[in-house]
TIRO-2110 file (N, C-alpha, C; in Angstrom, 1 decimal):
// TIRO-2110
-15.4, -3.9, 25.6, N, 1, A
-16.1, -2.7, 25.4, CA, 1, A
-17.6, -2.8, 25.3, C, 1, A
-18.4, -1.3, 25.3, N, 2, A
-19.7, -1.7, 25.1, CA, 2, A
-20.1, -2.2, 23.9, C, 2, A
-21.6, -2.6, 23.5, N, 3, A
-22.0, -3.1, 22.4, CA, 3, A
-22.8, -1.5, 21.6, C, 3, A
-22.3, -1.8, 20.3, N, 4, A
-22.8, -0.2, 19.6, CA, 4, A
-23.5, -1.1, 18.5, C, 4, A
-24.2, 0.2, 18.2, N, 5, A
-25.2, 0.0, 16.7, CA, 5, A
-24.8, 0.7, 15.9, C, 5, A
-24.6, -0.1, 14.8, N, 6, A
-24.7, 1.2, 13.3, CA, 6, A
-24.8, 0.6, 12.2, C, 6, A
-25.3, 0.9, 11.1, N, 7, A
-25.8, 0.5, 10.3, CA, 7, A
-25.1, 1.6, 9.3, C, 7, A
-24.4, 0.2, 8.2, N, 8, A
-23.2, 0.6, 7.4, CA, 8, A
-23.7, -0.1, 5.9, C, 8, A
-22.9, 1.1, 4.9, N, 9, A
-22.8, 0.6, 3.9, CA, 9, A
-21.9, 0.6, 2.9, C, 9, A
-21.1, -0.8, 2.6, N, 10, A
-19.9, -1.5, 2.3, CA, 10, A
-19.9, -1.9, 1.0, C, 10, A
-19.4, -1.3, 0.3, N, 11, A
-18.8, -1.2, -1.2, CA, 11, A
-17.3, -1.8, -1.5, C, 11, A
-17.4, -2.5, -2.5, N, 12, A
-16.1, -3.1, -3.1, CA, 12, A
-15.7, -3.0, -4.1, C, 12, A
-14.3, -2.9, -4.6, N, 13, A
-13.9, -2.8, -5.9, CA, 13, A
-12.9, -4.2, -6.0, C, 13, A
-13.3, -4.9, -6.9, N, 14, A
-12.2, -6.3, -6.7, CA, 14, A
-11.1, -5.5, -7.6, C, 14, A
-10.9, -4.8, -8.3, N, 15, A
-9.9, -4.5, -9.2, CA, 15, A
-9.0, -3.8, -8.6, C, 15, A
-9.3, -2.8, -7.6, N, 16, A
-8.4, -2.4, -7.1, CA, 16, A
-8.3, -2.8, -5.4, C, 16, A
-8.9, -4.0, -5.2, N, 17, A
-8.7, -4.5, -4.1, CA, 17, A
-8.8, -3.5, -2.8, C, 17, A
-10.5, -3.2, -2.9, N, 18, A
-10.8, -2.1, -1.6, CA, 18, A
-12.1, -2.5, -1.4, C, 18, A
-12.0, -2.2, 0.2, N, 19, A
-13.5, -1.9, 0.8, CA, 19, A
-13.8, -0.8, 1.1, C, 19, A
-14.9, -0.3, 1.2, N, 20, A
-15.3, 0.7, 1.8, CA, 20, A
-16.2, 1.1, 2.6, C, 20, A
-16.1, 0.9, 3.6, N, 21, A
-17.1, 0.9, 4.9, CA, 21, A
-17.8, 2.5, 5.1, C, 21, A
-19.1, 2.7, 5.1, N, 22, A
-19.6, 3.9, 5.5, CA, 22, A
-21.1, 3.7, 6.4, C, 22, A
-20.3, 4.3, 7.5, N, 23, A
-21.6, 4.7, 8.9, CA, 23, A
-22.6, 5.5, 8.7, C, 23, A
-23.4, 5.7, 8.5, N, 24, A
-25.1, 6.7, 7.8, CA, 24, A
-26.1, 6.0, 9.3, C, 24, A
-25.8, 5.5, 10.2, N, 25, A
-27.2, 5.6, 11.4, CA, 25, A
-26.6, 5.0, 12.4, C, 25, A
-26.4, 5.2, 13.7, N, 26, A
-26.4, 4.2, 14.7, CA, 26, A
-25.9, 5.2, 15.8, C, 26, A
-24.8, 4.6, 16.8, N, 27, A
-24.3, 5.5, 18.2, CA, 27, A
-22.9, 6.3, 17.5, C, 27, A
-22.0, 5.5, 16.1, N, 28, A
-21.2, 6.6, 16.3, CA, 28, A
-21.8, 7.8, 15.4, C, 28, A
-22.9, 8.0, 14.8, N, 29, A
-23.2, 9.2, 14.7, CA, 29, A
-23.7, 10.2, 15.6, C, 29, A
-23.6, 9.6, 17.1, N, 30, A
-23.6, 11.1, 17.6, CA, 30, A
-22.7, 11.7, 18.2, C, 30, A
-21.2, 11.4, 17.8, N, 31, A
-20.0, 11.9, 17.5, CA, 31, A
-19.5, 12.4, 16.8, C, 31, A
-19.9, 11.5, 15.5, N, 32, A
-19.0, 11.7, 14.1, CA, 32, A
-20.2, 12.1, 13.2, C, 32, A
-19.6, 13.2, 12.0, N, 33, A
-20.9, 14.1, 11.1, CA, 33, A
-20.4, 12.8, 10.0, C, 33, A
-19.7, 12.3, 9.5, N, 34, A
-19.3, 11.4, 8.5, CA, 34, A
-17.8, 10.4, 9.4, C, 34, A
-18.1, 9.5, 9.2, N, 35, A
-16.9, 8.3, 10.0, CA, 35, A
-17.1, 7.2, 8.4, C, 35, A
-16.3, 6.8, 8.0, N, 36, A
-15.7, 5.8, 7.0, CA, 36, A
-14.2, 5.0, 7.0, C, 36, A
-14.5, 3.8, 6.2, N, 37, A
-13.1, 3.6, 6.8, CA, 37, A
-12.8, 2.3, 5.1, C, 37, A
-11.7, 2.5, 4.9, N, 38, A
-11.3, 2.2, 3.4, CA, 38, A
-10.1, 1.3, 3.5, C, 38, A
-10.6, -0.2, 3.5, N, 39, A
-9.3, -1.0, 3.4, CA, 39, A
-8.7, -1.2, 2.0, C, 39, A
-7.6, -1.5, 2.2, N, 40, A
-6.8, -1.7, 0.5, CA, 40, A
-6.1, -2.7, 0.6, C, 40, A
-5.8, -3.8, -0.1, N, 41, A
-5.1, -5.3, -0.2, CA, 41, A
-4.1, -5.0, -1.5, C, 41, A
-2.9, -4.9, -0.9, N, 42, A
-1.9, -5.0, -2.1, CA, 42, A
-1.5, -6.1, -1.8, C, 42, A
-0.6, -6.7, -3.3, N, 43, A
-0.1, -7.6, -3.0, CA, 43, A
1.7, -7.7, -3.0, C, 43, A
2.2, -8.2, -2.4, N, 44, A
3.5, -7.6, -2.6, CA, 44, A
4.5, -8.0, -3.2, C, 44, A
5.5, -7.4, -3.9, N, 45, A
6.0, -7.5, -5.4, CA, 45, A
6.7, -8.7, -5.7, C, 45, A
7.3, -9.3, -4.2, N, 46, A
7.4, -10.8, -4.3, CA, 46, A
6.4, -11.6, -4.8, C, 46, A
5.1, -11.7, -4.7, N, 47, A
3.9, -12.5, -4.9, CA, 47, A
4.0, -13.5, -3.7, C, 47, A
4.5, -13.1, -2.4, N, 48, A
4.3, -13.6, -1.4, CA, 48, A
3.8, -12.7, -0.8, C, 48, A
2.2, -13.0, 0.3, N, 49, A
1.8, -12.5, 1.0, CA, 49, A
1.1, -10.8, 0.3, C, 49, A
0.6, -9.8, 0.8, N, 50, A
-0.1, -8.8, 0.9, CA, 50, A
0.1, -7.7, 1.6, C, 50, A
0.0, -6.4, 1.3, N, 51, A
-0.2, -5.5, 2.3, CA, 51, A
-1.2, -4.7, 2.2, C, 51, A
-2.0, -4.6, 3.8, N, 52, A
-3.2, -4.1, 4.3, CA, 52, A
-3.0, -2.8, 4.7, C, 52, A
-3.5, -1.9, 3.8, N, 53, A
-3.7, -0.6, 4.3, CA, 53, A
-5.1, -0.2, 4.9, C, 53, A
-5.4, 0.9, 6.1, N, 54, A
-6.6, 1.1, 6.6, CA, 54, A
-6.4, 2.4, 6.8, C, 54, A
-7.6, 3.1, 6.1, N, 55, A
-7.5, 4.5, 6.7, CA, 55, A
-9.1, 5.0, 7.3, C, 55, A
-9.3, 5.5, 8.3, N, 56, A
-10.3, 5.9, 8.7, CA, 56, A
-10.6, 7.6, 8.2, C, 56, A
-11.5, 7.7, 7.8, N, 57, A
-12.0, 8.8, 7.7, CA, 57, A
-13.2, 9.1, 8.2, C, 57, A
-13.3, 10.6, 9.2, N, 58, A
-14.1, 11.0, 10.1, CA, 58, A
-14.3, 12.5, 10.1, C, 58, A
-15.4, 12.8, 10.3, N, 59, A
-15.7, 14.2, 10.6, CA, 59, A
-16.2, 14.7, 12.4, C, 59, A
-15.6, 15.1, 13.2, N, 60, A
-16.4, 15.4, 14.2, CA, 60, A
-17.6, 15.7, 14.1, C, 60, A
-18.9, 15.6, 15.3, N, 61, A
-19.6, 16.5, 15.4, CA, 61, A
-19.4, 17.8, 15.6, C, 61, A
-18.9, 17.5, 16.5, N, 62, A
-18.6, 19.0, 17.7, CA, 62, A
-17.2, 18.9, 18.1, C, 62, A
-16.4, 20.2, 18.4, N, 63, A
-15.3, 20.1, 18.6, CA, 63, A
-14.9, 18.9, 19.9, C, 63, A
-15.3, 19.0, 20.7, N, 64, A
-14.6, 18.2, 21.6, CA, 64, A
-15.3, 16.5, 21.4, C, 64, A
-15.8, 16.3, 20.3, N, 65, A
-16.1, 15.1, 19.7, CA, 65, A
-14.5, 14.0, 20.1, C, 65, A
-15.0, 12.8, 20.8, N, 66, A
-13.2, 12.7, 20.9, CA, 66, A
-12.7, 11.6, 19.5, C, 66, A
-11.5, 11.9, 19.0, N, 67, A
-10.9, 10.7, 18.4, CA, 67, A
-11.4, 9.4, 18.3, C, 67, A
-11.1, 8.7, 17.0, N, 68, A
-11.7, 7.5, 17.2, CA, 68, A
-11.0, 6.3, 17.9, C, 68, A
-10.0, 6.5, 18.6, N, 69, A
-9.0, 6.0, 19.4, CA, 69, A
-9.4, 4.7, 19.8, C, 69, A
-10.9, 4.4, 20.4, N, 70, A
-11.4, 3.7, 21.3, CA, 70, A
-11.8, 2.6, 20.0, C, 70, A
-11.8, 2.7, 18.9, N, 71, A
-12.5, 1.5, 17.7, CA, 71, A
-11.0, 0.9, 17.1, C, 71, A
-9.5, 1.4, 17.7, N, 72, A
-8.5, 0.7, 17.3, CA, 72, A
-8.7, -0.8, 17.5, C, 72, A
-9.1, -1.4, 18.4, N, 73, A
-9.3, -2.9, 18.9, CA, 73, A
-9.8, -3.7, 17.9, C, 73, A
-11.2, -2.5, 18.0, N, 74, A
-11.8, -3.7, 16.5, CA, 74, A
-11.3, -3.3, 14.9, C, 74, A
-10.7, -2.6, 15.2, N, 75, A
-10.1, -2.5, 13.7, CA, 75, A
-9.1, -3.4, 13.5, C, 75, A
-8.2, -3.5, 14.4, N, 76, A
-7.3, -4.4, 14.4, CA, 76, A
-7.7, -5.8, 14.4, C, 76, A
-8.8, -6.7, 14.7, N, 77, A
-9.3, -7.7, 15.0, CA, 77, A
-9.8, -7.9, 13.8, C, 77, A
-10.2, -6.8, 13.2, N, 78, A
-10.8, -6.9, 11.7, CA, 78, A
-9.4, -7.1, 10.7, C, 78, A
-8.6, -6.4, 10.5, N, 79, A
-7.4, -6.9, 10.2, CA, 79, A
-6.6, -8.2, 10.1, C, 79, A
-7.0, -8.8, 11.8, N, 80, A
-6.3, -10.0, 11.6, CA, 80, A
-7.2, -10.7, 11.0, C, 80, A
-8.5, -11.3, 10.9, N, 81, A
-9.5, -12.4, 10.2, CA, 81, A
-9.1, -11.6, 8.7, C, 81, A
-8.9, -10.5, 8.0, N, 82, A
-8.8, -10.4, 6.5, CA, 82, A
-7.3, -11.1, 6.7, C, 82, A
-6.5, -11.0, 7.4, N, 83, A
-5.4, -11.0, 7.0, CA, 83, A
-5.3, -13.1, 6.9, C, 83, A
-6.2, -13.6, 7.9, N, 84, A
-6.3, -15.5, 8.1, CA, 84, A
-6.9, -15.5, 6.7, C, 84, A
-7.9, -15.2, 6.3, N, 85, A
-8.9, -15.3, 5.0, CA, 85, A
-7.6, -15.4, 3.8, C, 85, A
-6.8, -13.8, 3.7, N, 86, A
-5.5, -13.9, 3.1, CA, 86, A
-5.0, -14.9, 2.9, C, 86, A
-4.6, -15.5, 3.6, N, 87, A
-3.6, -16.7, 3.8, CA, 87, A
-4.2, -17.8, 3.3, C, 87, A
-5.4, -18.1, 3.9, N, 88, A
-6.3, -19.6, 3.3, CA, 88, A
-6.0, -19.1, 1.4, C, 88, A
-6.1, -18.1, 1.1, N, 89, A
-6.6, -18.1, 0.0, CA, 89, A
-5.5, -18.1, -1.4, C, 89, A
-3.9, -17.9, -0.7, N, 90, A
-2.7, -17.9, -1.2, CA, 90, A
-2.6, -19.8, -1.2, C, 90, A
END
């Protein structure tokens, strides 16, 4: 895909095992009025392994602003390196 700019800012909570990604400048603001995206690391009741929740939150600019459909790739690529990191770290 193409190369984009944006300039984010990423907050953590180790307690409740979350990130929180927020877009404030770059190309997807001139689609999205607010785009964020909130990972969560549980662990699961076995104490084997984790579960990764991801939720994006977005606001269009304008109605025919499209879905963020096209950033599935890298979310998911982001996913799998937390999910390797996970693993080293069990």
């Amino acid at each position: 895909g193409k190369a984009m700019i944006a300039k984010e800012e990423t907050t953590h909570d180790d307690e409740t095992r979350t990130l929180h990604h927020r877009i404030f400048e770059g190309d997807l603001t001139k689609d999205y009025k607010k785009f964020e995206s909130i990972i969560e690391v549980n662990p699961k009741p076995n104490g084997h392994g984790s579960i990764v929740s991801w939720s994006i939150v977005y606001e269009r600019m304008k109605e025919d602003s499209p879905a963020p459909f096209a950033y599935l790739a890298f979310f998911h690529q982001n996913l799998v390196d937390v999910s390797s990191q996970l693993s080293v770290s069990e």
